[in-house]
C-alpha positions as CSV (number, residue, x, y, z in Angstrom):
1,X,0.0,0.0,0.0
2,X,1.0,4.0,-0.9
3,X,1.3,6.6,1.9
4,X,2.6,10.0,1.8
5,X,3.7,12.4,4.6
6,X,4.9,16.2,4.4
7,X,8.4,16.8,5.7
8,X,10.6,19.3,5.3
9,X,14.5,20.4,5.1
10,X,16.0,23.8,4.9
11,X,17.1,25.7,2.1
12,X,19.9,28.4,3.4
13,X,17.5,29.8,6.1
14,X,14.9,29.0,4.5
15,X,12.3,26.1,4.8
16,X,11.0,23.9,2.0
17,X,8.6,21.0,1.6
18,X,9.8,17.1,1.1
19,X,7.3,14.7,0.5
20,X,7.8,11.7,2.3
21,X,6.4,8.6,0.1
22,X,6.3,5.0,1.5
23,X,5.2,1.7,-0.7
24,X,4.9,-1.6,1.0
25,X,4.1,-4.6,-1.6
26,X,4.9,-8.3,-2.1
27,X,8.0,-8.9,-3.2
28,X,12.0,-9.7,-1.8
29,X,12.1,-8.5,1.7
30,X,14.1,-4.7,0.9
31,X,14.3,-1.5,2.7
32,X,15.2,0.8,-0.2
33,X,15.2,4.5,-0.3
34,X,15.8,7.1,-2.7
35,X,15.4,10.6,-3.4
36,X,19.4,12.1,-3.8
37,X,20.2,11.3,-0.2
38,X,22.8,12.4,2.1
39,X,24.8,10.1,4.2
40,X,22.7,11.0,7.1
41,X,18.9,10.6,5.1
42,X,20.8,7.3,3.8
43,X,21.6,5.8,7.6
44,X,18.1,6.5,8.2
45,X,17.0,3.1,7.3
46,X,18.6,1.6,10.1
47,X,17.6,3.8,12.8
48,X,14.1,3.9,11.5
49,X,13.8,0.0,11.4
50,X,15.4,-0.5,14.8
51,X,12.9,2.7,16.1
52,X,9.7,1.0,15.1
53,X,11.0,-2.4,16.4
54,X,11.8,-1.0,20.0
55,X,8.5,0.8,19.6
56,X,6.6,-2.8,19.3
57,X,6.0,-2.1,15.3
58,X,7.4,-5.1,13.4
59,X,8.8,-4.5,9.9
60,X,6.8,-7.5,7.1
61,X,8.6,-9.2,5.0
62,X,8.0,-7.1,2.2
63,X,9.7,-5.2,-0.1
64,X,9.5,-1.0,1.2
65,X,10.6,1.7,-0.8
66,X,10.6,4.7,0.3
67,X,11.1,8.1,-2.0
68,X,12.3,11.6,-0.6
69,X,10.7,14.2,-3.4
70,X,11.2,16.5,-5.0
71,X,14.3,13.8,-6.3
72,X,15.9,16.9,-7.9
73,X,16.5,18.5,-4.3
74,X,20.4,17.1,-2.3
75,X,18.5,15.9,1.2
76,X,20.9,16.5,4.1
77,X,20.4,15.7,7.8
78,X,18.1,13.3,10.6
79,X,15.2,15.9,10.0
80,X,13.6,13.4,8.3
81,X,13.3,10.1,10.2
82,X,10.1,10.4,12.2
83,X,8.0,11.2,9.0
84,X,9.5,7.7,7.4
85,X,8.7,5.8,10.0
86,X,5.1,7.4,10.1
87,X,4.6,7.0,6.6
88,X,6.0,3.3,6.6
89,X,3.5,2.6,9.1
90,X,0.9,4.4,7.5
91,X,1.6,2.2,4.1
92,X,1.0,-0.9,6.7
93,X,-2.6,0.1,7.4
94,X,-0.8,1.0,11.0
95,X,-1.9,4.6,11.1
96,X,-5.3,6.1,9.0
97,X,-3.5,7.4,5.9
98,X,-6.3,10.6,5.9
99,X,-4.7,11.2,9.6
100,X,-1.0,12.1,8.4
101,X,-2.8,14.4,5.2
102,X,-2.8,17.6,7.2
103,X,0.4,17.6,9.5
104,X,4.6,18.5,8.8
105,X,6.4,16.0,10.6
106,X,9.9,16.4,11.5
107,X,12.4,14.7,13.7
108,X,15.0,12.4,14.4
109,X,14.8,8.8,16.1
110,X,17.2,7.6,18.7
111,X,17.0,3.4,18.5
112,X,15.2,3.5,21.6
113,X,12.1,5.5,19.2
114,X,12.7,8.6,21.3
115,X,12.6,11.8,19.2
116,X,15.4,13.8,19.3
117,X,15.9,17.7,18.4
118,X,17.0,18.6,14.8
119,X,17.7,22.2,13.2
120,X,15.6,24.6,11.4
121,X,12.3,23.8,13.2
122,X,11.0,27.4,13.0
123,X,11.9,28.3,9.5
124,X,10.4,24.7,7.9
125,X,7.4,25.4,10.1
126,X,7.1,29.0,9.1
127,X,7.2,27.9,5.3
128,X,5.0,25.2,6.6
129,X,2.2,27.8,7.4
130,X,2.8,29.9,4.7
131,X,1.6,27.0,2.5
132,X,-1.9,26.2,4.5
133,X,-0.7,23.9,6.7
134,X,-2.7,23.7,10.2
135,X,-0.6,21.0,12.0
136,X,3.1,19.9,13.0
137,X,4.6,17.1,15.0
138,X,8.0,17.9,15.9
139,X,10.3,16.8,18.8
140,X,9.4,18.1,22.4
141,X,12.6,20.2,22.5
142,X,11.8,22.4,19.6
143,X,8.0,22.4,20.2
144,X,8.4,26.0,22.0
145,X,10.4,27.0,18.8
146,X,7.6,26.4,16.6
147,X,4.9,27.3,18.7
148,X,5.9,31.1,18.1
149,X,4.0,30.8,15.0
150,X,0.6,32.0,14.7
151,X,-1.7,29.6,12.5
152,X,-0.7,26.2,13.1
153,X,-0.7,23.8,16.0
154,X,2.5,22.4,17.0
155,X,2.4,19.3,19.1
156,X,5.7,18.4,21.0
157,X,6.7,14.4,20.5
158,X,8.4,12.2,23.1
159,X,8.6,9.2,21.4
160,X,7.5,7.2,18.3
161,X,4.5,4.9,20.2
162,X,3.2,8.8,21.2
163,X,2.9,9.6,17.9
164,X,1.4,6.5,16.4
165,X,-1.6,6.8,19.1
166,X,-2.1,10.3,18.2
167,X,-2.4,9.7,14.9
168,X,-4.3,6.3,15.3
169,X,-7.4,7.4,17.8
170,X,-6.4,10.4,20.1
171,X,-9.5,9.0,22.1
172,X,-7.2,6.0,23.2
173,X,-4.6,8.3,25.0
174,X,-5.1,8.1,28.3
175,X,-4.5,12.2,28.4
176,X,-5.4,14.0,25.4
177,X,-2.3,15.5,22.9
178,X,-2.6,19.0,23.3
179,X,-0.7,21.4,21.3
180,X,2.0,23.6,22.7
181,X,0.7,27.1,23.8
182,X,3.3,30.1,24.1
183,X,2.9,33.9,25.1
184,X,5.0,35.8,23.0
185,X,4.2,38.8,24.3
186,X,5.5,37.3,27.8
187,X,8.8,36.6,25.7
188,X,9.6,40.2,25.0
189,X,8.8,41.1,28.6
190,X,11.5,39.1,30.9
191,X,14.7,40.2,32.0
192,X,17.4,40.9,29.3
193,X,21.0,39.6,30.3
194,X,22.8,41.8,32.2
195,X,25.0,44.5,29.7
196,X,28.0,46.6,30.2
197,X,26.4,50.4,31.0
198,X,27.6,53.5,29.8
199,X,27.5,54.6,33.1
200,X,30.5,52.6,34.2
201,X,32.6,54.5,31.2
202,X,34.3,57.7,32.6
203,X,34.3,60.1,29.7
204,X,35.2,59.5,26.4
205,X,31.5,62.3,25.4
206,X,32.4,62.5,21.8
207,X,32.7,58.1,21.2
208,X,29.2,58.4,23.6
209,X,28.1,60.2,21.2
210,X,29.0,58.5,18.2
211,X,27.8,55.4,19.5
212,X,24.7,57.1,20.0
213,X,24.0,58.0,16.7
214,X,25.2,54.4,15.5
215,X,23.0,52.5,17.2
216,X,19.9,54.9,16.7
217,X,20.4,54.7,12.7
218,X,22.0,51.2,12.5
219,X,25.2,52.9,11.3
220,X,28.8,50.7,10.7
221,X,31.2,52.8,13.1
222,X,35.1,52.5,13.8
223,X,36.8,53.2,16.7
224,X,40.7,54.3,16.3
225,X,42.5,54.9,19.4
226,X,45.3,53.9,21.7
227,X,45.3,49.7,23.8
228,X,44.0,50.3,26.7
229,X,41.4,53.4,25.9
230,X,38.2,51.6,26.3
231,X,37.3,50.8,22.7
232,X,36.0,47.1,23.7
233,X,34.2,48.1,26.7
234,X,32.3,51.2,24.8
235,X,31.6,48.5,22.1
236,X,30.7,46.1,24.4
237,X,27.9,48.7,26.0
238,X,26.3,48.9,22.5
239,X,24.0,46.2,23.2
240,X,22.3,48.1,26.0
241,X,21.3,51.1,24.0
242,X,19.8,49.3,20.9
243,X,16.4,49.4,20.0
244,X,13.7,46.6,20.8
245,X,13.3,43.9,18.5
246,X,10.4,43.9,17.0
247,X,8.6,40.5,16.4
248,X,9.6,40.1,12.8
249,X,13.2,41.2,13.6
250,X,13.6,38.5,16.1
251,X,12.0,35.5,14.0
252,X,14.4,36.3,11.4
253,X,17.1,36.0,14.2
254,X,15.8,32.9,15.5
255,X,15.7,31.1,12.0
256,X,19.2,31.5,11.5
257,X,20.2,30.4,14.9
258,X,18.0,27.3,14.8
259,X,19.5,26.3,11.2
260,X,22.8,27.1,12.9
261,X,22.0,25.1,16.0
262,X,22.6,28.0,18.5
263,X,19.1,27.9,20.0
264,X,19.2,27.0,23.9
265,X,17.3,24.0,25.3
266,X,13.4,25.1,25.0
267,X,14.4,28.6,24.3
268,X,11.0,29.7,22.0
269,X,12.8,33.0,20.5
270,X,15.8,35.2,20.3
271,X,14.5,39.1,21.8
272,X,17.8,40.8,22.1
273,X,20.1,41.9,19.3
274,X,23.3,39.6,18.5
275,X,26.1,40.5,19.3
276,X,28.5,38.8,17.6
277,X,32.7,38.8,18.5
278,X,34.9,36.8,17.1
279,X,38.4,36.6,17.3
280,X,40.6,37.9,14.2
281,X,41.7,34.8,13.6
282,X,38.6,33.2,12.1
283,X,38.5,32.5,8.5
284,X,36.9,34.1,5.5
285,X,34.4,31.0,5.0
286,X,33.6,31.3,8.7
287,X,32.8,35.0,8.6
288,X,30.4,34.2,5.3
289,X,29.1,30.9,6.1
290,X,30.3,28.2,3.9
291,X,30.4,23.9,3.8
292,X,29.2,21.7,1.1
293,X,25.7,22.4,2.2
294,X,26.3,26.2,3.6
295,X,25.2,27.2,6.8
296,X,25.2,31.0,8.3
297,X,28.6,32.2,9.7
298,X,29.1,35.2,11.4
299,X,27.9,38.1,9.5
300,X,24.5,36.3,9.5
301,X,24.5,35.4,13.1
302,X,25.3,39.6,13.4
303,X,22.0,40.1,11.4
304,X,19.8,42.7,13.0
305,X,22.3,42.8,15.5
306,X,26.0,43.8,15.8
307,X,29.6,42.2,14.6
308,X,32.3,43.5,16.5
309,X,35.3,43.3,15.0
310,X,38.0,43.9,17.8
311,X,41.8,44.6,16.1
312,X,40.3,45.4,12.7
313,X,44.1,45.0,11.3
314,X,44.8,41.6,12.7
315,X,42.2,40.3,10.4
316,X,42.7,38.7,7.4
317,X,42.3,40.9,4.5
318,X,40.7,38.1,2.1
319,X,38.1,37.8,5.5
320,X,37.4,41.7,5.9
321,X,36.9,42.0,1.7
322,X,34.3,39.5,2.0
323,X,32.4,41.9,4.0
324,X,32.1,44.6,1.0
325,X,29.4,43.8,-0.7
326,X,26.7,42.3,2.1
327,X,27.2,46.0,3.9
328,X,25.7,46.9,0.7
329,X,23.4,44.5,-0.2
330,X,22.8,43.6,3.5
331,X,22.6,40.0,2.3
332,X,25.2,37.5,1.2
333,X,24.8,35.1,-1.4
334,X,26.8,31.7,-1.7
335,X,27.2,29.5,-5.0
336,X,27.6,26.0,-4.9
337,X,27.6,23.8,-8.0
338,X,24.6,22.4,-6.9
339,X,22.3,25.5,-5.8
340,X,22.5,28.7,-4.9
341,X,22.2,29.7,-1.1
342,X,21.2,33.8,0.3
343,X,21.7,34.5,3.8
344,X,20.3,37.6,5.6
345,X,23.7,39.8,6.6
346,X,21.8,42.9,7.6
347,X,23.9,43.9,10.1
348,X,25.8,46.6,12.5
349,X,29.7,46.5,12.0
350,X,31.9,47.6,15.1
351,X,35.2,47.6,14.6
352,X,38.3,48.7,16.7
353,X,41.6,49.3,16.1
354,X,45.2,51.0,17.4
355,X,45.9,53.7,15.2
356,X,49.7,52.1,14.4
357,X,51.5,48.6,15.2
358,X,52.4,49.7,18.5
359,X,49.1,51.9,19.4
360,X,50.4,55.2,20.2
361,X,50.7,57.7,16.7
362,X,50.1,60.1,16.4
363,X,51.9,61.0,19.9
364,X,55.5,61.1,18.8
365,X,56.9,61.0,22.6
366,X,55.4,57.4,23.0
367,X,54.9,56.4,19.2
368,X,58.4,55.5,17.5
369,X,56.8,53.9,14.3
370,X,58.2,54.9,10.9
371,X,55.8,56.5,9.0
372,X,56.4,52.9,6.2
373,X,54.9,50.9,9.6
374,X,52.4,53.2,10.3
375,X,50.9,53.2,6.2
376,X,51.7,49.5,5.9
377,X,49.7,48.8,8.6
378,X,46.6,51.4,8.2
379,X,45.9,49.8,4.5
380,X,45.5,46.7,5.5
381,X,42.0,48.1,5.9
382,X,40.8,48.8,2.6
383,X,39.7,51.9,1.0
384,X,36.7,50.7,0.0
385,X,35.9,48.8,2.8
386,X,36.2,52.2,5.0
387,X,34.3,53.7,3.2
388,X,30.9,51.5,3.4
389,X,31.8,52.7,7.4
390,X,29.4,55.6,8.7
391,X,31.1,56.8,11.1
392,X,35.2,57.0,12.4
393,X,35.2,58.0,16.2
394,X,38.8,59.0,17.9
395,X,39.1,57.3,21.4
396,X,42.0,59.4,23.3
397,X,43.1,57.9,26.7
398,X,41.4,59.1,29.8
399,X,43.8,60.7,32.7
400,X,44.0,58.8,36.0
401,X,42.4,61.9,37.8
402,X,39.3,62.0,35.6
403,X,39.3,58.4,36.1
404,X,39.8,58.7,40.2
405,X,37.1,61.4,40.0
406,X,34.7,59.2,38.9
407,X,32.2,61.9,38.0
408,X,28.5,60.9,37.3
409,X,28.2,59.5,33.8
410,X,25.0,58.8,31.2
411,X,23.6,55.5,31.7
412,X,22.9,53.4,28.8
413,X,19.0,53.8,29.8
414,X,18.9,57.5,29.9
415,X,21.0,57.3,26.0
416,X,18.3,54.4,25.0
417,X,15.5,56.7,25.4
418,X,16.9,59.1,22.6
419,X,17.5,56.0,20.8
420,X,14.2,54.8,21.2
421,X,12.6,57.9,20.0
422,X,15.0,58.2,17.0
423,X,13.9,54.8,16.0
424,X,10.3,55.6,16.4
425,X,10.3,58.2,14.3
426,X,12.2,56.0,11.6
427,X,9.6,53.7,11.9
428,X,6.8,55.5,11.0
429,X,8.3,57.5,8.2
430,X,9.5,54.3,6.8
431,X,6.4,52.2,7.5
432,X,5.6,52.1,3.5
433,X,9.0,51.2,2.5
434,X,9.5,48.4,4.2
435,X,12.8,49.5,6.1
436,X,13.4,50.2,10.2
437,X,16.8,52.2,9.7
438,X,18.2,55.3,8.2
439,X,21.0,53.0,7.3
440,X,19.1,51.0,5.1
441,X,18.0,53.9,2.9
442,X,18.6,53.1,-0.7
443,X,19.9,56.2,-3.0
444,X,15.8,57.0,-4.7
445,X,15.0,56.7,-1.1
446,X,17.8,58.9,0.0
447,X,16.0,61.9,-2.1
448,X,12.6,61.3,-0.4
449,X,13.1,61.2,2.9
450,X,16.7,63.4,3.2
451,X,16.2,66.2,0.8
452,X,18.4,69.8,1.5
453,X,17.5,73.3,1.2
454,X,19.7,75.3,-1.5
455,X,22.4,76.2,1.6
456,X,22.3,72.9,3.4
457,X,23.0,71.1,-0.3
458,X,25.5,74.0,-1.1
459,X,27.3,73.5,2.1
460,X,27.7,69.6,1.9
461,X,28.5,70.1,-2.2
462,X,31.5,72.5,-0.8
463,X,32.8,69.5,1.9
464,X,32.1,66.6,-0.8
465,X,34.7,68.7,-2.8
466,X,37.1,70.2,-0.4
467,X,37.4,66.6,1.2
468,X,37.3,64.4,-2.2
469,X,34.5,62.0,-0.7
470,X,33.5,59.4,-2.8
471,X,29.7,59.3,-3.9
472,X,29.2,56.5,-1.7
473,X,30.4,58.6,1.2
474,X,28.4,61.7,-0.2
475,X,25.3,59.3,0.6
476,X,26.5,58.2,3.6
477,X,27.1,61.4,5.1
478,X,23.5,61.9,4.4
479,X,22.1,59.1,6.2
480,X,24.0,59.8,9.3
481,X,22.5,63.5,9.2
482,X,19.4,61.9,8.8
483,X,19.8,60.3,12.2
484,X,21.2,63.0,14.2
485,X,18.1,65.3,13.1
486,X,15.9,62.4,14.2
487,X,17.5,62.4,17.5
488,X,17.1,66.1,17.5
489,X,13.6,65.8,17.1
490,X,13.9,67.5,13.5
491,X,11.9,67.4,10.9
492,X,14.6,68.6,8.3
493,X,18.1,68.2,7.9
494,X,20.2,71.1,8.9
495,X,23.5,72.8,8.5
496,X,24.8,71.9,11.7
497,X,23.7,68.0,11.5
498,X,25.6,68.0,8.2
499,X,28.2,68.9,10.1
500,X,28.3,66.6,12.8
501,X,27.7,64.3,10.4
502,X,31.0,65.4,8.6
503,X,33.2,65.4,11.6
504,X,32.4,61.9,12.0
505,X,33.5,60.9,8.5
506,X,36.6,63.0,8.8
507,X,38.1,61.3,11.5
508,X,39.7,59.1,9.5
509,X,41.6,61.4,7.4
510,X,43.8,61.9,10.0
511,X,45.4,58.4,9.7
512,X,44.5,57.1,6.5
513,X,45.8,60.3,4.6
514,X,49.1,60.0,7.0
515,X,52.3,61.8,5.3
């Protein structure tokens, strides 16, 4: 007899349907199964069989086939082993085949018939109800995961016999299957993690404020200063003045960690910004994402979020090119002979870095670089990758007595109220377009939404000349004026944002135009 059962796999980030088919007719006793399999899909004969037969199902002495479609589609991964066996026994006459019609089942089988975890839960099951589907089975551990969804009933599986009863007569259970419930709302309520605070930063106004305006417009910023300044520990504050998450925001987030595997036991959703660090030692492929079968690496583990990117120099250039063209398209896409895989990159860049090999130019009495050292080592951060940065922020050392002092600082909640308001105010000019950010303006939108008066555009035609900006920094420029007026509570854009705005972009000409 025929069965069929949905599955699914994921595609990227992305979910995407596999039909599970199962035929069970006379003939030599063989398990066979096709479909362009993966070693893992492949191996899933034998923990299926032993599954049902620790269950108390008995395999016949029959010939089974069973096909993985569409057959054009490379099937990696356990996801699929709870939907074979319930399609197997569904082509036995075991389970009603009308009762498997309207569920996605995913999962992997332990020999015991437990079901264990897999990836990618909430972006198959998000596909899953895109597509009219009302009902999933997936493994207890991921059942919160799913459950974030609106529109379809996710039920939470233990073990194989559970789901065979379910799906045979849920009137023989001795307690009725009912599908997880979630508040999501709840979610976005608890406690964050506790954050570095601004307030435990002594000075340093002007990198406040340049942070400030970062995070408000979602701005790439650079922070050039001496070791020992406090360019990790401002960075490291970031994440306390970011704006919420908003529901969509964070179910992007959440797919990619669940493909990635990052997901916490039970944990339903992600509702704080990533902040993403790793050390200048990782590797082009792991900064993109790469493998056979790609999965996200760190620029899409930063999306929505932050990538901090301590000693910017001590990075490999092949690693930090890589990074040019998702700050532009915000997403990255990866070729493989095979298929072609897009991961979501839209994220914040941090980066920090010592102004020369030993820390201290431009202050000669300290700094005894050559001015060769002090070039060879600023270009190993490319032009053109300094210039898709919004803002360059100076860090100078603090003196002990400020630091003794200890005079009353900012804390990151008083700064995250500006911030907050900024973004609110992005949002709803933006609610048509489709974007949250001032970063994220493209150039037609730029002439909407940051349009100059005949001084204003005079003024920043004089600086684009004077300075030789590029026309991607022209547009930059723009956008960060953008966000200093909204944090002003201005409607326009005026002379002295531009300004500000300027300043900001000049910083770097002080090292990277070094004589």
């Amino acid at each position: 007899m025929y069965s069929k059962v949905l599955s699914g796999t994921v595609h990227g980030v992305d979910g995407c349907h596999i039909n599970v088919e199962a035929d069970v007719s006379n003939g030599l006793p063989v398990f066979d199964m096709v479909g362009y399999l993966g070693a893992e899909v492949r191996e899933a004969k034998e923990r299926v069989r032993t599954a049902l037969r620790n269950s108390g199902f008995s395999l016949p002495a029959r010939h089974i086939t069973v096909n993985l479609s569409p057959a054009n589609l490379h099937k990696e991964g356990s996801t699929f082993d709870l939907a074979i066996a319930v399609a197997i026994l569904s082509a036995m006459e075991m389970i009603p085949p009308n009762a498997v019609e309207e569920y996605v089942i995913l999962g992997e089988l332990s020999l015991n018939g437990e079901v264990r975890p897999v990836n990618g839960v909430l972006p198959m099951l998000s596909y899953a109800q895109k597509q009219g589907v009302k009902k999933a089975i997936v493994p207890a551990s991921n059942a919160l995961e799913g459950a974030v969804l609106s529109g379809i009933e996710v039920y939470g599986a233990m073990n194989l016999s559970e789901v065979v009863r379910h799906l045979s007569n849920e009137k023989d259970m001795e307690k009725p299957w009912e599908p997880v419930r979630i508040n999501v709302g709840q979610l976005f309520t608890a406690g964050a993690d506790t954050e570095a605070d601004f307030s435990e930063v002594t000075g340093q106004t002007f990198a406040k404020r340049g942070l400030e305006i970062a995070a408000a417009g979602f701005h790439n910023l650079l922070m050039v200063g001496p070791p020992g300044a406090g360019k990790s520990m401002l960075a490291q504050c970031i994440p306390s003045i970011l704006p919420a998450l908003t529901l969509d925001e964070s179910i992007e987030i959440t797919k990619i960690y669940s493909v990635k595997g990052l997901l916490k036991e039970q944990q339903a959703l992600i509702t704080s910004r990533p902040f993403r660090s790793p050390h200048h030692t990782l590797s082009s492929a792991a900064l993109s994402g790469g493998g056979g079968i790609p999965v996200p690496g760190e620029m899409s583990l930063a999306h929505n979020g932050v990538l901090f990117l301590d000693e910017l120099p001590e990075f490999k250039r092949e690693a930090l090119e890589v990074m040019r063209q998702p700050l532009e398209d915000k997403r990255l896409t990866l070729s493989r002979v095979h298929a072609s895989y897009t991961f979501p990159a839209d994220f914040m860049l941090v980066a920090a870095m010592n102004p020369c090999p030993c820390g201290y130019y431009p202050d000669r009495r300290r700094c005894h670089c050559s001015e060769s050292m002090i070039r060879r080592y600023l270009t190993k951060v490319s032009q053109p990758l300094l210039d898709r940065i919004d803002l360059c922020v100076e860090i100078t050392s603090v003196p002990v007595e400020q630091l003794r002092q200890r005079a009353r600082e900012e804390t990151s909640e008083q700064i995250q109220k500006r911030v907050a308001m900024a973004h609110e105010r992005q949002r709803k000019r933006y609610i048509k377009e489709g974007i949250l950010f001032n970063s994220q303006l493209s150039v037609s939108q730029l002439e909407r939404y940051c349009s100059l008066s005949s001084e204003e555009g005079a003024f920043l035609l004089d600086a684009v000349k004077q300075y030789q900006f590029s026309a991607r920094a022209y547009h930059r420029i723009l956008r960060v004026a953008r966000t200093i007026a909204d944090l002003a509570g201005e409607q326009r854009i005026l002379k002295e944002h531009l300004c500000e705005a300027i300043a900001y972009h000049n910083a770097n000409l002080k090292y990277w135009n070094v004589e």
